[in-house]
C-alpha positions as CSV (number, residue, x, y, z in Angstrom):
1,X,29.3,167.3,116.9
2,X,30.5,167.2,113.3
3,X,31.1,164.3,110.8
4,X,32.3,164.3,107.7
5,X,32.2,162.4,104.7
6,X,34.6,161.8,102.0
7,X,32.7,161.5,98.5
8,X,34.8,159.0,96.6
9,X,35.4,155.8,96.9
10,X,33.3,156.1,100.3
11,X,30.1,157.4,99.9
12,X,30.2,157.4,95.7
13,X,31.7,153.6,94.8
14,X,31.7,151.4,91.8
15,X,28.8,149.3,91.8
16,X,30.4,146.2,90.0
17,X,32.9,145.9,93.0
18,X,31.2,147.4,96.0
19,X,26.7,147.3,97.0
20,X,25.6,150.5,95.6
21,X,21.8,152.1,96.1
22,X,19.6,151.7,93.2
23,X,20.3,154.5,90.5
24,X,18.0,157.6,90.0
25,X,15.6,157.1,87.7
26,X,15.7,158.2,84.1
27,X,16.9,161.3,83.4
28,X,18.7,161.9,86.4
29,X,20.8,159.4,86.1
30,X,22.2,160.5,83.1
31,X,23.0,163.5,84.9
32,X,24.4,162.1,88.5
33,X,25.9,159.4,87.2
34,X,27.6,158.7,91.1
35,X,26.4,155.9,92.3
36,X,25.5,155.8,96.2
37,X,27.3,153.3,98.4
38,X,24.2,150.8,99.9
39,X,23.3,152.4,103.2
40,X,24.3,156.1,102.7
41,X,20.8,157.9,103.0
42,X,19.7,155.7,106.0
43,X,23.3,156.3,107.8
44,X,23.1,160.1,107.2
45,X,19.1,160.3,108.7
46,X,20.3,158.4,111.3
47,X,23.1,160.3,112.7
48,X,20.9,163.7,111.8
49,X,18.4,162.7,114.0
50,X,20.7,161.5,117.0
51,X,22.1,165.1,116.3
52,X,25.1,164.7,114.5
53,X,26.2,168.0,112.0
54,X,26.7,165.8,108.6
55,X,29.2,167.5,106.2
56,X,30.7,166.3,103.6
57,X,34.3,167.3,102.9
58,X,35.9,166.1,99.4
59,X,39.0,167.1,97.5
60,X,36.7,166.6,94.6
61,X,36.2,170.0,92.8
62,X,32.5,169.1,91.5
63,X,30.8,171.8,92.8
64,X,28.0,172.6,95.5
65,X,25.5,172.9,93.8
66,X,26.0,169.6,92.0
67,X,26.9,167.6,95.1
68,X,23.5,168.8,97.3
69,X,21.5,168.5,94.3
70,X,22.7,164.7,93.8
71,X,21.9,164.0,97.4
72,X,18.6,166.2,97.5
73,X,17.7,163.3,95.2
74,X,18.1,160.7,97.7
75,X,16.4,162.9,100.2
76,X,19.8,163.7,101.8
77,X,20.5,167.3,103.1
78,X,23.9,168.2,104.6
79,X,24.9,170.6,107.1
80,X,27.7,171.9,105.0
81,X,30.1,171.0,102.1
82,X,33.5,171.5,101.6
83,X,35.3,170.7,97.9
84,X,38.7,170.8,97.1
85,X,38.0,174.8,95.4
86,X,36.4,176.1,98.9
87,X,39.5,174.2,101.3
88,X,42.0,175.6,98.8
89,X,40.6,179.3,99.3
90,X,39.6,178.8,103.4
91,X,42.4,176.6,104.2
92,X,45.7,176.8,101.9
93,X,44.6,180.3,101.3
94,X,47.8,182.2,100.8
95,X,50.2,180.3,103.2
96,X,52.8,179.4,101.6
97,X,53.5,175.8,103.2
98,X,51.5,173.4,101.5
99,X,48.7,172.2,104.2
100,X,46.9,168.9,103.5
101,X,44.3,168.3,101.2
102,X,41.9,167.7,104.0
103,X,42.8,169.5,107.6
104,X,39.1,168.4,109.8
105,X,39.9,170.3,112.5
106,X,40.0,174.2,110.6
107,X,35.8,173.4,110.1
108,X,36.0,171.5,114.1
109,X,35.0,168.2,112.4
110,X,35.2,165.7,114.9
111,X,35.5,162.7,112.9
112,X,36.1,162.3,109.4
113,X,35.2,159.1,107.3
114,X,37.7,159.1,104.4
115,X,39.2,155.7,102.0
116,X,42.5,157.5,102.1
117,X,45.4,156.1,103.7
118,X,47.1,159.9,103.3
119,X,44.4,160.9,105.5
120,X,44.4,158.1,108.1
121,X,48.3,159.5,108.7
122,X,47.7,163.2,108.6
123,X,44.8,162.5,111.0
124,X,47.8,161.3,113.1
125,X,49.8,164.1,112.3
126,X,47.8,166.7,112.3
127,X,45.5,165.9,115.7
128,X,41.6,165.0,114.1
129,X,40.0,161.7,113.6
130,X,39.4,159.8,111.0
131,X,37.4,156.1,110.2
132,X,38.1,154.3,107.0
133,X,35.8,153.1,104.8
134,X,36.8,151.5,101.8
135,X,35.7,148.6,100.6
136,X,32.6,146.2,100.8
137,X,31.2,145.8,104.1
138,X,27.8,145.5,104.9
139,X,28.1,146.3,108.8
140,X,29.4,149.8,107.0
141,X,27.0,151.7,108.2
142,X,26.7,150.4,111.9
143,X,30.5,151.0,112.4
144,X,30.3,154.1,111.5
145,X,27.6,155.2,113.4
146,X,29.0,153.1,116.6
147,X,32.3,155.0,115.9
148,X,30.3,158.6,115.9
149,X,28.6,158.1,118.7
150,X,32.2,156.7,120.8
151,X,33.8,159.9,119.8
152,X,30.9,162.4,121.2
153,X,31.2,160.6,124.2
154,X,34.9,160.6,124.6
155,X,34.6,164.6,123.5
156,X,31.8,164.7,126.0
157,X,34.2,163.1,129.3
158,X,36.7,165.4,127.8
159,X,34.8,168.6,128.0
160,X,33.3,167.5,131.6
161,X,37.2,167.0,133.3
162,X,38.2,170.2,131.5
163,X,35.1,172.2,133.6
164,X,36.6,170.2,136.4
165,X,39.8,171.4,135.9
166,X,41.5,167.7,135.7
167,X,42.3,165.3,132.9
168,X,39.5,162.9,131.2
């Protein structure tokens, strides 16, 4: 199963307002000046090793290269990322009504973890999940691994009635 993260204001945050890892050292932090939301690297091993894909999924254009290097830092590796310039050629592409800035479900993202109130409601719309994260909270982490781990299973009775041929 596939979760995604949101980069700002959920896994990058303001350290004067919200618990932040400690900075790279010197000179890297001069050059990733992001600062990673307390918990992040220990979250991300975590659902990796219960065998979550970990994406991240921003409508940040930094690029790539500049995102996995940041995270390579902090010993984190994602499965795949998605900025705003690759969902704006994959996903708006050349359709000419205007898609959302984030549509989970083109990648089959199960869950997406996202500060954004717009995305909470296209979730709604649009038919994927979503888990906000947003401000200080130090069970963070814990919620949303517990939320993960609900929705795998809930895709999991899902997929089980479906071979059944009945309804979960």
């Amino acid at each position: 199963m596939r979760v995604s993260f949101d980069l700002d204001e959920v896994l990058f945050v303001d350290a004067r307002t919200i618990e932040a890892e400690d900075p790279l050292p010197f000179p890297l932090n001069r050059i990733f000046i992001e600062r990673l939301r307390k918990g992040t690297p220990g979250l991300i091993h975590k659902l990796q090793s219960r065998g979550f894909e970990v994406w991240i999924y921003t409508s940040s254009f930094r690029s790539t290269r500049y995102i996995s290097t940041l995270f390579r830092n902090y010993g984190i590796r994602f499965d795949q990322i998605v900025n705003g310039s690759r969902h704006l050629q994959e996903v708006q592409g050349q359709k000419k009504e205007p898609l959302p800035q984030k549509l989970p479900t083109f990648y089959h993202i199960a869950l997406h973890i996202d500060d954004e109130e717009a995305i909470h409601a296209n979730g709604k719309a649009y038919g994927f999940k979503t888990f906000k994260v947003c401000e200080q909270d130090d069970q963070w982490a814990e919620k949303v691994l517990a939320e993960a781990e609900r929705i795998r299973d809930l895709e999991a009775r899902k997929e089980a009635a479906r071979k059944q041929g009945g309804k979960p």
